[in-house]
Every structure is written in C-alpha cells, then in structure tokens.
Residue frames as qw, qx, qy, qz and C-alpha x, y, z in Angstrom:
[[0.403, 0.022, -0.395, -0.825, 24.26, -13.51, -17.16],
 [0.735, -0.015, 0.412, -0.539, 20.83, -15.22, -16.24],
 [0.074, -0.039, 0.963, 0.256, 20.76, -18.64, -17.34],
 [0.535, 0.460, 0.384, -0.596, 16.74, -18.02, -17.74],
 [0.353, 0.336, 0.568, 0.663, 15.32, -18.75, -21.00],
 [0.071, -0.300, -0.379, -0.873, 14.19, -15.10, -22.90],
 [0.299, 0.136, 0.609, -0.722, 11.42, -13.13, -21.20],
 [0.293, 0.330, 0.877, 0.191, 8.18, -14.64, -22.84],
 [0.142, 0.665, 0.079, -0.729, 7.61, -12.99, -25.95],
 [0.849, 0.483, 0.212, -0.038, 6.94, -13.44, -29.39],
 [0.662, -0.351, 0.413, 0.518, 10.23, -14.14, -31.32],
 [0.462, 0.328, 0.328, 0.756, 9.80, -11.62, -33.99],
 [0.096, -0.278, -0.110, 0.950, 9.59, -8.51, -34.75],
 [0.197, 0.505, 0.762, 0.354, 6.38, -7.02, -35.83],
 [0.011, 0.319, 0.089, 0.944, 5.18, -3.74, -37.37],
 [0.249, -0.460, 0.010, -0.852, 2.99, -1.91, -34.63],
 [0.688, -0.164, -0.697, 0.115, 3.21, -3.93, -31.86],
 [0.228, -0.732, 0.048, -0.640, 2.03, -2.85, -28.68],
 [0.679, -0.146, -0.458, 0.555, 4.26, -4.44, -25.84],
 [0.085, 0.358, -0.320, 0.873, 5.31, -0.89, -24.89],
 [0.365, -0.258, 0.086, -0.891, 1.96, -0.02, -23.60],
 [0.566, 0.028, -0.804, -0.178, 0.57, -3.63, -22.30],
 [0.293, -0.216, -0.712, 0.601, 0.96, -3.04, -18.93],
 [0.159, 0.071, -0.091, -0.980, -1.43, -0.04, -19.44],
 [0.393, 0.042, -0.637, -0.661, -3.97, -1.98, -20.98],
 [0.521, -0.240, -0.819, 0.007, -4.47, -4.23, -18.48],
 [0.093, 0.170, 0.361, -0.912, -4.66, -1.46, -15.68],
 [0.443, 0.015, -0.181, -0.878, -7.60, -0.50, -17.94],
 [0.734, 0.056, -0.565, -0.374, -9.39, -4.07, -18.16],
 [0.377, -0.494, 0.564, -0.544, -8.58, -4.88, -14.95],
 [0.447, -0.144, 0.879, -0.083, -10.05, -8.47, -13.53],
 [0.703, 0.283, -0.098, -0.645, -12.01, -9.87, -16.45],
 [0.738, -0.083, 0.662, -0.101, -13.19, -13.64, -17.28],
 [0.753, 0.414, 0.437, 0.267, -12.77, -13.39, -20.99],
 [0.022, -0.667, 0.368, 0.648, -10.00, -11.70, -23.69],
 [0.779, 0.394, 0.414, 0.257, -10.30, -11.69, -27.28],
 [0.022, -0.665, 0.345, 0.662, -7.92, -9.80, -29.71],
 [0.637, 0.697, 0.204, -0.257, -9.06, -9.78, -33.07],
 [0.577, 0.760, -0.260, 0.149, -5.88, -8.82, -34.69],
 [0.824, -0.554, -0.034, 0.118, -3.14, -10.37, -32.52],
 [0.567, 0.696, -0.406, 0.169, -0.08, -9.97, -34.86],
 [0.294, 0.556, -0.609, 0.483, 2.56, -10.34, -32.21],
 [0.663, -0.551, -0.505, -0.046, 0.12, -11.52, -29.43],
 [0.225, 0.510, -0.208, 0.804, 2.02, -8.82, -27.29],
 [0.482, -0.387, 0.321, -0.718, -1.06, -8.21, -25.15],
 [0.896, -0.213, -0.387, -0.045, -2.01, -11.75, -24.61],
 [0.790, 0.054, -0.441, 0.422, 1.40, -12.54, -23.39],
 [0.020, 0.415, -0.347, 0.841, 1.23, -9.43, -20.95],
 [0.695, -0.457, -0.345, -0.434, -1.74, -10.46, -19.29],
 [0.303, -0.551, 0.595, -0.501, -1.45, -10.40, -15.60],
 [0.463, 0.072, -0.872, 0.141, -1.64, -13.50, -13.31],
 [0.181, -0.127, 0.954, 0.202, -3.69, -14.95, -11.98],
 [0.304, 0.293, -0.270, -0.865, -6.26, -15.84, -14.60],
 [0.389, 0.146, 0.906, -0.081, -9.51, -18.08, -14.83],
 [0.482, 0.645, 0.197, -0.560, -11.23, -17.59, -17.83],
 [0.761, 0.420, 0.454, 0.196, -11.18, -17.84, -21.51],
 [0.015, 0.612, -0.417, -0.672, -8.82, -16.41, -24.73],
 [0.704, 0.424, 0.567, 0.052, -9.32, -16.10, -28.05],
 [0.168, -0.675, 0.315, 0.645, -6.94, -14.86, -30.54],
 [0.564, 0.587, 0.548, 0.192, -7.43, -14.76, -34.23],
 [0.043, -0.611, 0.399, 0.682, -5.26, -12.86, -37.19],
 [0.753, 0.595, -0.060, -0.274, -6.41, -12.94, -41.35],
 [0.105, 0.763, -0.637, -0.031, -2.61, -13.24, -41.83],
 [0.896, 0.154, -0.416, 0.010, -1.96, -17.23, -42.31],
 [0.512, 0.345, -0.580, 0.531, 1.39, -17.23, -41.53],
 [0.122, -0.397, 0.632, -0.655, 0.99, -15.51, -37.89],
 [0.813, -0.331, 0.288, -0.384, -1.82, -17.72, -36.38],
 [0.961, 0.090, -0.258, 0.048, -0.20, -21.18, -37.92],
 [0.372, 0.493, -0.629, 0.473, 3.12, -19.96, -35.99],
 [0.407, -0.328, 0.547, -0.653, 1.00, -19.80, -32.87],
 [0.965, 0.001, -0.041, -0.259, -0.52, -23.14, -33.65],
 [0.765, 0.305, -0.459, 0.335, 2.66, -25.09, -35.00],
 [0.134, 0.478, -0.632, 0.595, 4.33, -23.35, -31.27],
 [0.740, -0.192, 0.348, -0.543, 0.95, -25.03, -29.01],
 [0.981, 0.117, 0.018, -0.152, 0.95, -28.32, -30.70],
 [0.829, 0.322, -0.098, 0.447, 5.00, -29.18, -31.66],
 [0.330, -0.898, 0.144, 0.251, 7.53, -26.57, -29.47],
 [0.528, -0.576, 0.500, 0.374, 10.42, -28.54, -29.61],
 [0.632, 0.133, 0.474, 0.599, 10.34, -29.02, -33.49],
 [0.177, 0.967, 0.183, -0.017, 9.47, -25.38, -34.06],
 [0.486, -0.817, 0.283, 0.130, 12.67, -24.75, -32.04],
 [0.782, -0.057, 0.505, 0.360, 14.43, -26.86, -33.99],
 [0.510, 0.589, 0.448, 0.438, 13.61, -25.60, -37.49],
 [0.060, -0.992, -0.113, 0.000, 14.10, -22.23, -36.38],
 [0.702, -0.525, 0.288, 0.386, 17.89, -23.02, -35.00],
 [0.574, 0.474, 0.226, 0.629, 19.81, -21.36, -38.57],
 [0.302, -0.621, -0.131, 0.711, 21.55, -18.65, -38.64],
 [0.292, 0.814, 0.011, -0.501, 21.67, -15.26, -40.51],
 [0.490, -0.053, 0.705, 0.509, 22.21, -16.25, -44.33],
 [0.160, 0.502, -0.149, -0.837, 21.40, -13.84, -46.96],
 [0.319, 0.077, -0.802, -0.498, 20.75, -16.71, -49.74],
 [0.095, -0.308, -0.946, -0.036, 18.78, -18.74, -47.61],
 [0.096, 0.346, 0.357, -0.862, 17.09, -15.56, -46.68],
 [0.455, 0.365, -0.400, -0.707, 15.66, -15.30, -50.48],
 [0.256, 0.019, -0.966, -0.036, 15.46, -19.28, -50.58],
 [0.057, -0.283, -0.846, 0.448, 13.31, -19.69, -48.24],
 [0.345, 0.476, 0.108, -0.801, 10.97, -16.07, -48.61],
 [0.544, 0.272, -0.460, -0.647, 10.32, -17.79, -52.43],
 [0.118, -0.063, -0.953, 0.271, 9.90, -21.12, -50.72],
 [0.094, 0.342, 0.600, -0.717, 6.87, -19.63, -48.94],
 [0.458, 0.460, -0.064, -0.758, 5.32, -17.33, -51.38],
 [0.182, 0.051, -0.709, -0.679, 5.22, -19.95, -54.19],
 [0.521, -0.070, -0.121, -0.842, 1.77, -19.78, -55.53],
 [0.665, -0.059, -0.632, -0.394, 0.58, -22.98, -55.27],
 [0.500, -0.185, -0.783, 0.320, 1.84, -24.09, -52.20],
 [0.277, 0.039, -0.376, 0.883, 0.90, -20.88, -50.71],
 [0.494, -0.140, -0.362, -0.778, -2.81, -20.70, -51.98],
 [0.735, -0.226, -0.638, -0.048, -3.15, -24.40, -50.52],
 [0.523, -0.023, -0.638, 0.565, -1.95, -23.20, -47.23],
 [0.236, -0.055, 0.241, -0.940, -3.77, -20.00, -46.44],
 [0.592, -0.219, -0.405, -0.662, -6.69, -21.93, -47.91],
 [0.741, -0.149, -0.633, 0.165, -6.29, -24.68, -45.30],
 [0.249, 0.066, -0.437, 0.862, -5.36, -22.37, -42.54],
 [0.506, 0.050, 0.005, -0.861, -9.22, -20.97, -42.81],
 [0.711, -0.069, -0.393, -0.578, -11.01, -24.00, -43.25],
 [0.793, -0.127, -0.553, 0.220, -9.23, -26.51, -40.67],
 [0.087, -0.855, 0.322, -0.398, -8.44, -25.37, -36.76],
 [0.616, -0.663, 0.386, 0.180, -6.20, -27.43, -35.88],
 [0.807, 0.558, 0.073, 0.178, -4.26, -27.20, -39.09],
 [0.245, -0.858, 0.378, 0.246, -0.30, -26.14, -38.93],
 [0.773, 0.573, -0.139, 0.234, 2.93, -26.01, -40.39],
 [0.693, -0.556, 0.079, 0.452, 5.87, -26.73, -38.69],
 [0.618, -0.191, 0.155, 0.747, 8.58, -25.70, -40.83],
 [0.087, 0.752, 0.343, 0.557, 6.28, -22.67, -42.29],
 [0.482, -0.812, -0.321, 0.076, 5.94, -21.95, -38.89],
 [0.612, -0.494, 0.193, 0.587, 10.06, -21.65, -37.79],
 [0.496, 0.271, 0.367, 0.739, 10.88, -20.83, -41.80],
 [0.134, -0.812, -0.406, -0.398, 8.55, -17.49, -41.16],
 [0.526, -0.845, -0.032, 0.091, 9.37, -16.49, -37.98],
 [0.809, -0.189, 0.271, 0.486, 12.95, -17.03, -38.85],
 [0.467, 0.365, 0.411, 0.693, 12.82, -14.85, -41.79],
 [0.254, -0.846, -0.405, -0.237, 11.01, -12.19, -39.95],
 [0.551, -0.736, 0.072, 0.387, 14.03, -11.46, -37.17],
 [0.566, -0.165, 0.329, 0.737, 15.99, -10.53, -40.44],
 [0.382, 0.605, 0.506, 0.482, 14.03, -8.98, -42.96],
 [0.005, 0.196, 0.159, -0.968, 14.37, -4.81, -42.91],
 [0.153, 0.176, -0.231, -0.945, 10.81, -3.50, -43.46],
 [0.698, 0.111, 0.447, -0.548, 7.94, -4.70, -45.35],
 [0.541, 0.547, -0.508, -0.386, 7.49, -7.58, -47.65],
 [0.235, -0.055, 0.968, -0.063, 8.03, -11.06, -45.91],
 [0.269, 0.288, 0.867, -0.305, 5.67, -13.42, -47.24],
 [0.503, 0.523, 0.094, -0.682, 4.34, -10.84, -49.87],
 [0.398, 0.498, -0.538, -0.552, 3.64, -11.41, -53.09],
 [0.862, -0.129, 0.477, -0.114, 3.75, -14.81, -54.79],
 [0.158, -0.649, 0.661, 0.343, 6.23, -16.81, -56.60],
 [0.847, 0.415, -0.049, -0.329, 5.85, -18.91, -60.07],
 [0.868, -0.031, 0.361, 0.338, 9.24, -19.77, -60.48],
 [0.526, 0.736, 0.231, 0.359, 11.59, -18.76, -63.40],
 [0.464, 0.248, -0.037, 0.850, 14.01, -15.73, -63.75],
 [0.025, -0.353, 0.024, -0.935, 11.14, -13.52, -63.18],
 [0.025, 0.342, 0.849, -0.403, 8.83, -13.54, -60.15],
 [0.053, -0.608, -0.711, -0.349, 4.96, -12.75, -60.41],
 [0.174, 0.012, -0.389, 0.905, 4.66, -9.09, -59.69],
 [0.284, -0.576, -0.766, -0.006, 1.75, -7.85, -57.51],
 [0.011, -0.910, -0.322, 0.263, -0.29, -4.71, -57.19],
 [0.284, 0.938, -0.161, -0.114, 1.53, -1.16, -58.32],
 [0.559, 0.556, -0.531, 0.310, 5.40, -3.81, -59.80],
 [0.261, -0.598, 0.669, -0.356, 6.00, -5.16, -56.39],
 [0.895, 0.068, -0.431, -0.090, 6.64, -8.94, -56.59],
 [0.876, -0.386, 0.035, 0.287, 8.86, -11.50, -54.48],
 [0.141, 0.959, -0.146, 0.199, 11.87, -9.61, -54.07],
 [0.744, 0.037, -0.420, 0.519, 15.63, -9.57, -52.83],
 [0.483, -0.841, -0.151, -0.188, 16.20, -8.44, -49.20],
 [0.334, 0.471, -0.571, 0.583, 19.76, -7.49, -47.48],
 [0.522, -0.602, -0.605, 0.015, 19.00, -9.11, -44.06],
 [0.384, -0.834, -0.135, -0.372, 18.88, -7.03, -41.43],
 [0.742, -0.093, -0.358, 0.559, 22.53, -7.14, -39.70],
 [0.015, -0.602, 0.160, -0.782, 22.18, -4.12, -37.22],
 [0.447, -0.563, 0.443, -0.536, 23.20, -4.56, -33.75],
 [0.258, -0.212, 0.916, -0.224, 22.63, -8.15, -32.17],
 [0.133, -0.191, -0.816, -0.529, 19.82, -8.85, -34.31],
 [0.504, -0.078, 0.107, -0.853, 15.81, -8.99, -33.85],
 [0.872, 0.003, -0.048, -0.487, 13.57, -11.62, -32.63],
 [0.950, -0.195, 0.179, 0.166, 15.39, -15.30, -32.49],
 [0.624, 0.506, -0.139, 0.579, 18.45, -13.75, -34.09],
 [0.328, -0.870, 0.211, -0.302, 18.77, -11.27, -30.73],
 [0.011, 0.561, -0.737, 0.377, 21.84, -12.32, -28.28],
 [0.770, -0.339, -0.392, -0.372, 20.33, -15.11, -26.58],
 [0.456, -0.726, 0.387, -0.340, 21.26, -15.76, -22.77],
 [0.540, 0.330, -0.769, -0.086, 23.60, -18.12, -21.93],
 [0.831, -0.154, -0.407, -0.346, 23.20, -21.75, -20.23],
 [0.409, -0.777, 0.440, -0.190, 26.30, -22.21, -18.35],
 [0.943, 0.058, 0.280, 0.169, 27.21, -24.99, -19.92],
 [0.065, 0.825, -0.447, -0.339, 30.66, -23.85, -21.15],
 [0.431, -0.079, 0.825, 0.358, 31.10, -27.37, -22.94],
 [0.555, 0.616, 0.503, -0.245, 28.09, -26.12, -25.20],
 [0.206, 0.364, 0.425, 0.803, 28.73, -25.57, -29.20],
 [0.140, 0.198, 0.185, -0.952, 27.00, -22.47, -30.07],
 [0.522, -0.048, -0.667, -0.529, 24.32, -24.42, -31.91],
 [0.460, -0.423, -0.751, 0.215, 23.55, -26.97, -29.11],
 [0.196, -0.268, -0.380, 0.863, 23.78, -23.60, -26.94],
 [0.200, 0.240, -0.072, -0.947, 21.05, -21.58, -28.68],
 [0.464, -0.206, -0.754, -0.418, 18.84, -24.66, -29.67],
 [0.310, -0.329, -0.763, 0.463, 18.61, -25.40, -25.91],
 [0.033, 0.331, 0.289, -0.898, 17.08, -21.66, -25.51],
 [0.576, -0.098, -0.466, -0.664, 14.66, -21.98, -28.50],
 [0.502, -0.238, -0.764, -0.329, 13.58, -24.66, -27.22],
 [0.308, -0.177, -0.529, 0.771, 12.96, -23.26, -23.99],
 [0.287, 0.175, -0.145, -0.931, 11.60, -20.25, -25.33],
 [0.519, -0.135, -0.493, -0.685, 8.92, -22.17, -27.60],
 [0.476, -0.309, -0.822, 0.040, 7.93, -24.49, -24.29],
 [0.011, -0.443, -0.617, 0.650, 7.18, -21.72, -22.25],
 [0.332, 0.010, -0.467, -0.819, 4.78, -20.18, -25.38],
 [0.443, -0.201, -0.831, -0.272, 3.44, -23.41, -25.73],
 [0.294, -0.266, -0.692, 0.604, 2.77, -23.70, -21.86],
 [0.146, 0.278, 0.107, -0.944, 1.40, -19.97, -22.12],
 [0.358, 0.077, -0.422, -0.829, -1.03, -20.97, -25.20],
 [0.138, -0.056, 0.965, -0.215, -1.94, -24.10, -23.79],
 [0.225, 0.474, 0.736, -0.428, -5.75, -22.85, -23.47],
 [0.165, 0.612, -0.176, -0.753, -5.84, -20.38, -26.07],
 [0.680, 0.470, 0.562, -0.012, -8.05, -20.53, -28.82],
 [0.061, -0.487, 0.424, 0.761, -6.28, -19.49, -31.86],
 [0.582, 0.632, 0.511, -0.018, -8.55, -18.67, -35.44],
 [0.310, -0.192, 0.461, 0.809, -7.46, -17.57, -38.54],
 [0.161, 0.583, 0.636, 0.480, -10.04, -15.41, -40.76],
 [0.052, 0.566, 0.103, 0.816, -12.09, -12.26, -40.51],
 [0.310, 0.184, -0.696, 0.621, -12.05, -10.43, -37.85],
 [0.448, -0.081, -0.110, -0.884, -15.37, -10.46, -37.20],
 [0.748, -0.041, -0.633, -0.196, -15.84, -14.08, -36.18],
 [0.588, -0.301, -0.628, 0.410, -14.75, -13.90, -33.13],
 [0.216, -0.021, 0.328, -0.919, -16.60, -10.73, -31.90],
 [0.601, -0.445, -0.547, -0.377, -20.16, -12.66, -31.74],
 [0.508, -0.670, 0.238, -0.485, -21.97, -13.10, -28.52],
 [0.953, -0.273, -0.095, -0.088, -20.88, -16.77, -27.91],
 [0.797, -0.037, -0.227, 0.558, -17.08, -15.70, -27.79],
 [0.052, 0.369, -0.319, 0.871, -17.58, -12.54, -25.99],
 [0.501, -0.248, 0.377, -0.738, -20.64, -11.74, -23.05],
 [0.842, -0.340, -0.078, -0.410, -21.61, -14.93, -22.96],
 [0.702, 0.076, -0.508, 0.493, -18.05, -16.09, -21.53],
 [0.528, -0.477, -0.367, 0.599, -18.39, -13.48, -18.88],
 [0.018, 0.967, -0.111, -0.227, -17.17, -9.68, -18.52],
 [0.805, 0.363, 0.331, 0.331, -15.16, -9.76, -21.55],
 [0.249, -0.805, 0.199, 0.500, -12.19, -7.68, -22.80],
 [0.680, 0.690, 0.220, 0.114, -11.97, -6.81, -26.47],
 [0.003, -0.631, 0.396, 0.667, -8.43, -4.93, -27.80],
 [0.671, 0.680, 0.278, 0.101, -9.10, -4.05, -31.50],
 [0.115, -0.638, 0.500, 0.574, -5.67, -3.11, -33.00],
 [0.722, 0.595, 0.340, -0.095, -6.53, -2.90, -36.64],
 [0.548, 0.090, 0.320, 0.768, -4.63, -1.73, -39.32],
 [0.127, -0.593, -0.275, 0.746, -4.33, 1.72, -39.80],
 [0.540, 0.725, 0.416, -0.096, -6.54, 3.61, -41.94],
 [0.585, 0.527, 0.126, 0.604, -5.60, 5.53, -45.16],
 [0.196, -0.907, -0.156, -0.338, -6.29, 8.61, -42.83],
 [0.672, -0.701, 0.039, 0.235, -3.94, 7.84, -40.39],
 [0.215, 0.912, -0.346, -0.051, -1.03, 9.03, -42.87],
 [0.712, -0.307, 0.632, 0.012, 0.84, 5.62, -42.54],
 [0.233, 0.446, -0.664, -0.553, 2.03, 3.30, -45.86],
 [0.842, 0.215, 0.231, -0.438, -0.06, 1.30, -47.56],
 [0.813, 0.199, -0.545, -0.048, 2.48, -2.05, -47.58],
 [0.038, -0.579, 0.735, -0.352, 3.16, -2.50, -44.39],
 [0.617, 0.019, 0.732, -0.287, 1.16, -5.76, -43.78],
 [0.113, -0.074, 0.901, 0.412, 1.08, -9.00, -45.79],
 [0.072, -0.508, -0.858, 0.001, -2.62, -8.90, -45.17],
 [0.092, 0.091, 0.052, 0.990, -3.45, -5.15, -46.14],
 [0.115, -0.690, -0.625, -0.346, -6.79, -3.20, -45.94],
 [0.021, -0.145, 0.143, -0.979, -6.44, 0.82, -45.34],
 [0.407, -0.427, -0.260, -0.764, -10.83, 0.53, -44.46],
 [0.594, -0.256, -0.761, 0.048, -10.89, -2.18, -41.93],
 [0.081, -0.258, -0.428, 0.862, -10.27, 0.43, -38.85],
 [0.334, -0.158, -0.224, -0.902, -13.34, 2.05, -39.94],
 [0.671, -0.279, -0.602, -0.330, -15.72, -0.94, -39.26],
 [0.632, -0.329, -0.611, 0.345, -13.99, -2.04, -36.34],
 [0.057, -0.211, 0.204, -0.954, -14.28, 1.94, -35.21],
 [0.465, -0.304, 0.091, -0.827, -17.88, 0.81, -35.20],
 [0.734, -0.283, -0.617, -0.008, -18.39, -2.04, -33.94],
 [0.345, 0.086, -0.511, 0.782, -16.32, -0.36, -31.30],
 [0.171, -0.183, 0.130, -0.959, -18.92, 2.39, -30.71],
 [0.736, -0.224, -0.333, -0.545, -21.99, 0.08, -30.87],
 [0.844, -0.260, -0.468, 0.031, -21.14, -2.08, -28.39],
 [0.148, 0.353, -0.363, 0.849, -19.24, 0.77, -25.79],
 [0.474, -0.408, 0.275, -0.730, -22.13, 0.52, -23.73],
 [0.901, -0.215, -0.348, -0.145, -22.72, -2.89, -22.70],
 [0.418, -0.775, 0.413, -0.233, -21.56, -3.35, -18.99],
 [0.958, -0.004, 0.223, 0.181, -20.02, -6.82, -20.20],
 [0.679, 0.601, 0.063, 0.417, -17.49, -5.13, -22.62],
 [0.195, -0.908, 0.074, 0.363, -14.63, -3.51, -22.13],
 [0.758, 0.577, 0.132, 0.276, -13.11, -2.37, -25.24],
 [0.288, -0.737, 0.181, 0.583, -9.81, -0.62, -26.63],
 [0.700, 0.637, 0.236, 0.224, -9.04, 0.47, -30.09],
 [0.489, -0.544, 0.216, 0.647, -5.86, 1.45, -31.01],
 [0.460, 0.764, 0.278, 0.356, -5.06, 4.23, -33.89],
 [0.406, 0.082, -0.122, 0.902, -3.06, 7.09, -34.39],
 [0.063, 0.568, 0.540, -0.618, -4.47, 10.48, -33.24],
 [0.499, 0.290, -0.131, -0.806, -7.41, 11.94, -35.33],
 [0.297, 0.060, -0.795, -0.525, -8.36, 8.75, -36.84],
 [0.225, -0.376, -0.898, -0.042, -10.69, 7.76, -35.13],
 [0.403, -0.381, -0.024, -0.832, -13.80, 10.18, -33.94],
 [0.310, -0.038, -0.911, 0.270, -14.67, 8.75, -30.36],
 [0.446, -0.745, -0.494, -0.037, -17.99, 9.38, -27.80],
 [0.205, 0.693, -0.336, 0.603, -16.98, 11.35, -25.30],
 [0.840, -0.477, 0.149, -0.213, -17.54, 8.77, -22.94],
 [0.919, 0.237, -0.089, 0.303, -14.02, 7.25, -24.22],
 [0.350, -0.896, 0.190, 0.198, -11.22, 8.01, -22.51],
 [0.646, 0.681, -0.274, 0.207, -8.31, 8.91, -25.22],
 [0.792, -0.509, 0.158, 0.297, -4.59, 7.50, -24.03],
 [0.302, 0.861, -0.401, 0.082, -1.80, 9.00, -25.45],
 [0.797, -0.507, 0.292, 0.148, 1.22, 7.25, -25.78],
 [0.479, 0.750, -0.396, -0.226, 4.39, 6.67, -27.71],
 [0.980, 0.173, 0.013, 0.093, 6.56, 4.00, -29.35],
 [0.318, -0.839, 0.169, 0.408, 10.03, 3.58, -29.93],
 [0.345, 0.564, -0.358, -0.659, 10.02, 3.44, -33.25],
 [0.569, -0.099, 0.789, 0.211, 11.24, -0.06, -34.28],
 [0.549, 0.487, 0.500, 0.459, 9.72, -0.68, -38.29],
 [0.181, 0.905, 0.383, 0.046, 8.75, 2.90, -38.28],
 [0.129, -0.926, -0.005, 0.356, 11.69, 4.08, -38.09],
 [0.583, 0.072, 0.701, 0.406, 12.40, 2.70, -41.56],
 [0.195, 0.817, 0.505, 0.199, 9.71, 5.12, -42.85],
 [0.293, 0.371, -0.024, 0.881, 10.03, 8.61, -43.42],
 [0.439, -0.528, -0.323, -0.651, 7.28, 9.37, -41.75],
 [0.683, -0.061, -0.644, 0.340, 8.41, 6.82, -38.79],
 [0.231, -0.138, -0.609, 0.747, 9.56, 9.25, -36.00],
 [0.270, -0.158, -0.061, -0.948, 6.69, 11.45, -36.62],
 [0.682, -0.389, -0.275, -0.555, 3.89, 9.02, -36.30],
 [0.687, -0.017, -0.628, 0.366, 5.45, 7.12, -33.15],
 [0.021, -0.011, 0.442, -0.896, 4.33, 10.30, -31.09],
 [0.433, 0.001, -0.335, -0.837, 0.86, 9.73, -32.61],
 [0.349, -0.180, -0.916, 0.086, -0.26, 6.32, -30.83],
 [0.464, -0.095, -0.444, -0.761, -3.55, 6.09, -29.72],
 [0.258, -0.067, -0.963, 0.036, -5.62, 4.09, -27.57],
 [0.546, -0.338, 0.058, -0.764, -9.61, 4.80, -26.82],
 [0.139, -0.269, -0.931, 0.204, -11.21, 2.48, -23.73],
 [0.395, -0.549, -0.443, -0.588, -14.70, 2.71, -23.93],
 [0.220, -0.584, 0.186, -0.759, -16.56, 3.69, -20.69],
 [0.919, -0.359, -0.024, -0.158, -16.93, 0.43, -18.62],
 [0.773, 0.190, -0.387, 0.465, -13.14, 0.05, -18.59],
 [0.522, -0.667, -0.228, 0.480, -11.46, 1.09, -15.33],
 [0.313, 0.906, 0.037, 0.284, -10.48, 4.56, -15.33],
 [0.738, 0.186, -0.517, 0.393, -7.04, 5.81, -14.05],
 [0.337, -0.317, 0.638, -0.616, -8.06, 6.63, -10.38],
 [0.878, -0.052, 0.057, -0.473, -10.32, 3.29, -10.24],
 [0.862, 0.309, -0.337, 0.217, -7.63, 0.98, -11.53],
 [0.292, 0.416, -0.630, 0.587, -4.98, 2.05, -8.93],
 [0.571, -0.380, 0.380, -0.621, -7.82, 1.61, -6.29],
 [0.970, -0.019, 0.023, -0.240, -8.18, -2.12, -7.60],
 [0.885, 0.146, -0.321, 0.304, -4.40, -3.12, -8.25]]
C-alpha cells in the first residue's frame, strides 16, 4: 500500500460536493489569473485546480464552521491533526455536536467568525470536521443547545438531536481507512496521527495563499476581488432552490432563494470578457441565455442517497458556463 499521505482533499464529507466533475470545470476555465468560489463548502474545486498557477484565490462560505476549519487548517495543521486523532464514539458523538451548538458559545463564534479574518478555532475546527465523517445526513451543527434535559428546538420541532454515527463500510472523511506508513512498530494512534498530520500540512501548504471569508456571498463578487485581479473565474454553487425539488434541511446555513440572485448576478455579468462563470443547479432550475452552454452530469449519490428523492436527483446535476468560458472543442485545443 502507498505510504503517501491521502490524495488532497477535504476530510469530510459534504452534501453536494462537486469533486466528481472538477476536472470538467477547469477544462472550461482553462488558464485564468484569478478564482473565487462563493460557496466553497468542501473547497472541492479549489483543491482540483490544475498546476501551474500564478494568480489569486478567494474562497468564502456563510457557514462558520466550514471557513474557520479552513482557517484553523492554514494557520495551526499539526494541532488540527491532533484534535481530530479520536475515534468513532457514539457518546462523544452527541458530546461534542451539543458542545458546539450551545447557544452562547455558538452565537459568540459565528459572530466573531464575520467580524475578524484571521479569527479561528482549533478544536471547533477538528471537533467539526470530526463529527462530520460520522454523522448520517443532515443536522451537524444545527440547532442550538441551552442545556438541561430538553434541548432548544428550532424551526418546524427540530432541535439538537441524537445521531447513530455513521458505521457503514470503512467510514467517511478522517474516519476512511487511512494508508499505511510502514512503520510496523507504529500503535494505531501514532499510525493515523502521523497521516492527519500529513494530510492537514499538505492543505495548509495548498491554502497557503488563499484568501478565506466568511459572510454573504456577495462580498466577494465586487470588482476589486474579481476583473480587477485579472481574467477571473467565478463557480457559483449555491444552494438549491425550493424549485429544484430537493429538502429544505440539508445545510446548517439554509436559504431555498439564494440560487435565484446568484442566477442573476450570473446572467448580468455573462458578458464581460474578464469573467468566466459556472453555476451549478439541478436541471430546470435555472432559465439560462442561450449563449450558456448547459453540462449535464451525474453524481454518485453520497448524502443523497439518504433521501428519497436521492437517486432521482443525482441524474439531475447541472452546470451552465457562461459564454467566455472555453467551449468543448476550444479547451482540448488549449490542454
């Protein structure tokens, strides 16, 4: 087995994550001097990005929790790695998830996460990400905890909850098999710390330059962090509208309208020879130019196929590039 460490990726799992189709993306966007991604969740495309690459990034998620993981992994690897190093444990699974959510500490953190950038949390960071490679579904991180017998329940009875982790197959995300070191004197602890920490130093390495914001996603589509860094590559993977026929809890940070705006902004700014955009959605939601060239594509299921609805909309993936992105006889002429 390779002694490598893990191929560099984000160590959890995350609902609608678009690894699959990454390599695609970049075909489309070809050489450009600037990348922002509005909604990064999983930073998937970031970390796909070809080589080699002078220019600028800028990544930026509402969601607290996911930019401070990508902070707390740029600024501190080797104690991310650390705190992360626990194994699957149903109690601490709940421990920890009400750890997080309680209200106070959890108000003070998102609030700080938006008002300071270079704010982080180490052990929020690892305790998060950690709790992510187990949980089945949605709900990490929702809600918010008061204490007491009964937890504080939010929107239609859905409060901090108990979760059965997620013990199918070899696990997900730092809980996955992890390659070994050759060190056959290694505990399995010392053996699987050594790969985290591995794992979070070539992140760190990877983020090194990367600007990472936390708030709406709309700050970081202005001109100073797009065209005036260069020819500039935008992916807009929003959350999917109410239209797209999808459930409305799968993110800790919800909003069923936001794909709507960022539909236009998309369109209004499709013609500028600086831009080259993609929005991602399921098919019909989004009503494109017909200068956009629709991509069909499919998933292979991973959360969704928790849902009823799961295999069905996993043929339904989506992806419009506006008309200054390389098409696919142009792109095979440049790579």
């Amino acid at each position: 087995m390779s002694t490598d460490a893990p191929t560099l990726k984000a160590p959890y799992p995350y609902f609608g994550g678009k690894s699959r189709v990454a390599a695609e993306v970049w075909r489309r966007f070809g050489d450009v001097r600037n990348v922002v991604d509005p909604f990064f969740g999983s930073n998937a495309i970031l970390l796909a990005r070809p080589e080699p690459f002078d220019g600028t990034e800028t990544i930026n998620d509402l969601d607290g929790f996911v930019p401070n993981f990508w902070r707390a992994v740029n600024a501190d690897p080797d104690a991310v790695a650390a705190a992360m190093n626990w194994p699957v444990m149903e109690v601490c699974l709940e421990a920890r998830h009400k750890w997080l959510v309680t209200a106070d500490r959890k108000a003070a953190f998102l609030e700080r996460m938006k008002s300071d950038p270079e704010f982080f949390d180490v052990k929020t960071a690892a305790w998060w990400c950690w709790g992510l490679g187990q949980w089945i579904g949605s709900g990490w991180c929702c809600g918010e905890w008061h204490g007491g017998k009964l937890p504080h329940l939010l929107h239609a009875g859905r409060g901090v909850h108990k979760q059965l982790p997620h013990l199918l197959h070899a696990g997900r995300g730092v809980h996955k098999q992890l390659p070994h070191l050759g060190d056959a004197g290694r505990g399995e602890c010392a053996r699987r710390g050594e790969v985290l920490r591995q794992w979070m130093q070539a992140l760190c390495d990877r983020l090194r330059n990367v600007r990472v914001c936390c708030g709406d996603w709309k700050r970081v589509l202005g001109p100073s962090v797009t065209v005036h860094n260069g020819l500039t590559a935008v992916f807009l993977d929003p959350p999917y509208s109410a239209e797209a026929g999808r459930g409305n809890d799968i993110y800790r940070c919800e909003d069923l309208d936001v794909a709507h705006a960022v539909r236009e902004w998309a369109v209004e700014h499709g013609n500028d020879p600086l831009m080259r955009i993609a929005l991602c959605g399921y098919e019909g939601e989004h009503d494109m130019p017909a200068d956009w060239d629709c991509f069909a594509w499919k998933t292979q299921g991973g959360y969704a196929n928790q849902r009823n609805a799961g295999m069905t909309n996993r043929h339904r993936e989506r992806i419009w590039f506006s008309r200054h992105c390389l098409t696919p006889t142009n792109h095979r002429m440049l790579f």
